[in-house]
C-alpha positions as CSV (number, residue, x, y, z in Angstrom):
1,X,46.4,44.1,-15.2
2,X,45.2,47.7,-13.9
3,X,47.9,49.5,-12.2
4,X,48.3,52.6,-9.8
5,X,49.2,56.1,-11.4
6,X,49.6,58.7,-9.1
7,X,48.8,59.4,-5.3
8,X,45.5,61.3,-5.4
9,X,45.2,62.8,-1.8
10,X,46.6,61.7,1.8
11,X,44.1,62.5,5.0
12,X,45.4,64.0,8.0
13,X,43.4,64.5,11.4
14,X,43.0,67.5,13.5
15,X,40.7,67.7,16.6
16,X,38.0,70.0,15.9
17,X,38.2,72.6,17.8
18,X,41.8,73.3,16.1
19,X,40.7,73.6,12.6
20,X,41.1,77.3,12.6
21,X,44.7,76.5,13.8
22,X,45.3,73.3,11.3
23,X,44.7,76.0,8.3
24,X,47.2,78.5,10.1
25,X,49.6,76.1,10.4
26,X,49.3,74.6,6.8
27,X,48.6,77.3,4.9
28,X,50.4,79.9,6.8
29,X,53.7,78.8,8.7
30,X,53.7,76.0,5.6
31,X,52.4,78.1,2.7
32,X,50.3,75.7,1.4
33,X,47.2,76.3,-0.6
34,X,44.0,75.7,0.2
35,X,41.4,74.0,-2.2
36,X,37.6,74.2,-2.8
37,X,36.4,71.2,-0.6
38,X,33.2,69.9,-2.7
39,X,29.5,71.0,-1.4
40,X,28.7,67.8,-0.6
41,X,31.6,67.9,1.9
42,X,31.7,71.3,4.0
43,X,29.7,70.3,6.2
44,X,32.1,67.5,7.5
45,X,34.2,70.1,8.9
46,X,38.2,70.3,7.8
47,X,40.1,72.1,4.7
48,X,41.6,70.6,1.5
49,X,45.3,71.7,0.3
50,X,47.3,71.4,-2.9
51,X,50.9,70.3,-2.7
52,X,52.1,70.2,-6.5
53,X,48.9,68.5,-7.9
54,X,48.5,66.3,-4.7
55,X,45.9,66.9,-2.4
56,X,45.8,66.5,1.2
57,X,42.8,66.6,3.2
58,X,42.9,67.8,6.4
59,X,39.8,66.7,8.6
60,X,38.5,66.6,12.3
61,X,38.3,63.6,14.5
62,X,37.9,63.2,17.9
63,X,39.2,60.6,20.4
64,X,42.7,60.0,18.6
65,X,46.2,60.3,19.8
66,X,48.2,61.4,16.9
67,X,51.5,61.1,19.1
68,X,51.2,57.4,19.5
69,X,52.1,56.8,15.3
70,X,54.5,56.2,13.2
71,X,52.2,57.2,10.5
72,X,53.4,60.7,8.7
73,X,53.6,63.0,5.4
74,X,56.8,63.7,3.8
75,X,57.5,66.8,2.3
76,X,59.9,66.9,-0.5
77,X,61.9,69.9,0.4
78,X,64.8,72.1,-1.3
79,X,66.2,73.7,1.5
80,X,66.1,70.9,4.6
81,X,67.8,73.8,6.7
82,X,65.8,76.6,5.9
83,X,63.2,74.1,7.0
84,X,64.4,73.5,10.1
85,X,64.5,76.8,11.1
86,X,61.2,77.4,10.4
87,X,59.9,74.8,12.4
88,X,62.1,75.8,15.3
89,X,60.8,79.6,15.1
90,X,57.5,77.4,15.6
91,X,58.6,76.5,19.3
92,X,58.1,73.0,17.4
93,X,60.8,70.0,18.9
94,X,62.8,69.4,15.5
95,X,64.4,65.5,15.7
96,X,66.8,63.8,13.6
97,X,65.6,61.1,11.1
98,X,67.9,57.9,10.8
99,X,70.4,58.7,7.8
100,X,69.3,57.6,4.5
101,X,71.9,57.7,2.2
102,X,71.4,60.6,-0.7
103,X,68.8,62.4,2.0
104,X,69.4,64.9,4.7
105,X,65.9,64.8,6.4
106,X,64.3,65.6,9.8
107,X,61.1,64.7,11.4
108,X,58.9,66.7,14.3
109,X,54.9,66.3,15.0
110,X,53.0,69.2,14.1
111,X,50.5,71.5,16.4
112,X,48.0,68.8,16.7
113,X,50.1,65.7,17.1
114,X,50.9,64.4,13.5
115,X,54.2,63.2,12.5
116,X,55.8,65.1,9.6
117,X,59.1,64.6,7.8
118,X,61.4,67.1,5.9
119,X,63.2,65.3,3.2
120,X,66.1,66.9,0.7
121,X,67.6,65.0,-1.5
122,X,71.7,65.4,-1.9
């Protein structure tokens, strides 16, 4: 029976005129690193990021309201506060997940509408 091994990449949408600001965001305010994107991609538009040996691909679409999911990355954190006020400096609305026991977490939507969760565990 095959099985799964890892989690290659995850895909998040901006819309295209904020790509400049997607890779602020990520790479800046975040301080995630950007990865080559392969030849046969760049002209697709969006940026590629490394999170640990995980990738996640940040591309453009048009037409979509990211505000309407429940869909969302979770970053493994180890400061969930520091965290918080980083996003707050942001002018970003910081909410409070539902308690998971051994977690202090909390979730906001990032510049362009995606949902994003800050997770610590105890």
């Amino acid at each position: 029976m095959p099985t799964l091994t890892r989690l290659h990449h995850a895909q998040i949408t901006v819309p295209k005129d904020l790509e400049a600001a997607a890779r602020e965001f990520y790479c800046g305010v975040l301080r995630l690193t950007e990865i080559p994107k392969p030849d046969s991609l760049m002209l697709r538009g969006g940026f590629w990021i490394d999170l640990a040996g995980t990738q996640i691909h940040i591309s453009t679409e048009e037409g979509v309201d990211r505000n309407l999911t429940k869909a969302h990355l979770a970053y493994q954190v180890d400061d969930v506060q520091a965290w918080r006020k980083v996003i707050e400096a942001q002018g970003l609305k910081v909410l409070d997940s539902i308690p998971i026991p051994g977690y202090d977490r909390f979730e906001f939507r990032d510049p362009f509408g995606n949902r994003v969760e800050m997770i610590e565990e105890k």
